[in-house]
N, C-alpha and C positions, 0 to 999 in steps of 0.2 A: 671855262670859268672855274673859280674857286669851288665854287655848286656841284660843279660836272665831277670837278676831282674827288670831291666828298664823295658823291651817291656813288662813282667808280670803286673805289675804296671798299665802300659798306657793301657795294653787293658782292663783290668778290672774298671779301673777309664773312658773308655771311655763307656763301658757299663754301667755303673751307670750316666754318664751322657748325654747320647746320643743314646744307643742303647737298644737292646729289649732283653732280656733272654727271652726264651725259656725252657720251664717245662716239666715234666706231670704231669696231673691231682692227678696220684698217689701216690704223696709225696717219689718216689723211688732217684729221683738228691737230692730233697732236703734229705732227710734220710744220703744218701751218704756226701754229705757238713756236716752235721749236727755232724756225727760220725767222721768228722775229723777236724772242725774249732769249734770256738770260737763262742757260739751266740749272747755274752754281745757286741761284735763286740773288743774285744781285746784280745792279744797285736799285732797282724797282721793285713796285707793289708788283707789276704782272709779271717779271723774274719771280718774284717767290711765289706766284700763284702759279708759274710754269713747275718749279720746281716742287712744288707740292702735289701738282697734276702729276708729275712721274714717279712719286713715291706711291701715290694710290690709284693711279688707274685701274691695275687690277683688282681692289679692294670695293668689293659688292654696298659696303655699308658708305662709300664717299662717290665712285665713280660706277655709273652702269654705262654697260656697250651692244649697241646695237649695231646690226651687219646691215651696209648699203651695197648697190650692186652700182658697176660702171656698166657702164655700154658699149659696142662697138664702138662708137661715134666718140667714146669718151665723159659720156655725161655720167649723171647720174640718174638711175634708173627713177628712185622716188623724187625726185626731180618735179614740180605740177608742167607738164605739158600743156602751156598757156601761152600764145603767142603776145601777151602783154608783160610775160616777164622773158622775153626773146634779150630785151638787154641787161639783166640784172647779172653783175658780178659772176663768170665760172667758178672764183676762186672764194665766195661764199657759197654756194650753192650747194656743198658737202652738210652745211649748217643744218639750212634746209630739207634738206634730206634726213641727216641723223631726227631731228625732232621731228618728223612726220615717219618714221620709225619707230620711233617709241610712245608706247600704248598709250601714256600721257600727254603728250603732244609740248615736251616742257619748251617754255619759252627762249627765243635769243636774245642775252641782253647788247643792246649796242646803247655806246656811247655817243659818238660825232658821227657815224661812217653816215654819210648823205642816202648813198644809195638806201638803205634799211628803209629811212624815212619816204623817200620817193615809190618806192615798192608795197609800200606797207598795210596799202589799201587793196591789192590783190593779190598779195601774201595771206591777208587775215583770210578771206577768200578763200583759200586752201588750207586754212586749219592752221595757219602757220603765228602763231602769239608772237610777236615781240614788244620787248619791252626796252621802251627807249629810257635810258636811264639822265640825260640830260634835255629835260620837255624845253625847257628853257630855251634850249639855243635847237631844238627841233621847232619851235614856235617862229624865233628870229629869222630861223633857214627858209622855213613854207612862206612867211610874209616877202620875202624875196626872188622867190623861184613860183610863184603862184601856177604856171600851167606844166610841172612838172607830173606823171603819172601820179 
């Protein structure tokens, strides 16, 4: 929705100018960004919010990074070993990790990704905050899928 594009916009424009990414060390977010935006930083908002993620990653004052561990197995170590998230995304689950990592637990913003919203309730469970940035169509979605986790 128009709604969704706004609050998308404003929280990524407020992290670039106010607030702090959170990483890890292992180039696994950035990889993820990297394989699906733009890094000359066009023609989108999340192209220039990639590209501004590689100008300061390194930079303490915009981007901090904290170290996750894989597993034999491939997981992710801080991972919550919880057989109710047995089917949540591998390929977020890096998220999850880097923010139960860091000493403030800072939140994941999602916008539409379903899973987030289906999970969300034994995510918070494990300390995990996120913040759905379009409640609008997180409303729409649950009045649909009502026996969803």
């Amino acid at each position: 929705s128009p709604r969704c594009v706004i609050n998308c916009v404003e929280s990524l424009s407020g992290v670039v100018k106010s607030g702090v990414l959170v990483l890890d060390d292992g180039w696994h977010i950035l990889r993820e960004y990297m394989a699906n935006l733009h890094s000359a930083g066009q023609p989108g908002v999340g192209d220039a919010f990639l590209k501004w993620v590689l100008s300061n990653q390194a930079n303490a004052r915009y981007c901090e990074q904290v170290s996750i561990n894989i597993t034999d197995s491939g997981e992710f170590a801080e991972f919550p070993d919880d057989s109710a998230l047995a089917g949540f995304d591998p390929s977020d689950r890096k998220f999850v990790a880097v923010a139960l990592c860091h000493p403030e637990y800072p939140p994941n913003l999602n916008a539409v990704d379903t899973e987030w919203w289906e999970y969300e309730t034994v995510l918070t469970s494990h300390a995990v905050h996120i913040e759905n940035l379009c409640p609008d169509q997180v409303i729409a979605w649950r009045l649909h899928n009502p026996k969803r986790p």
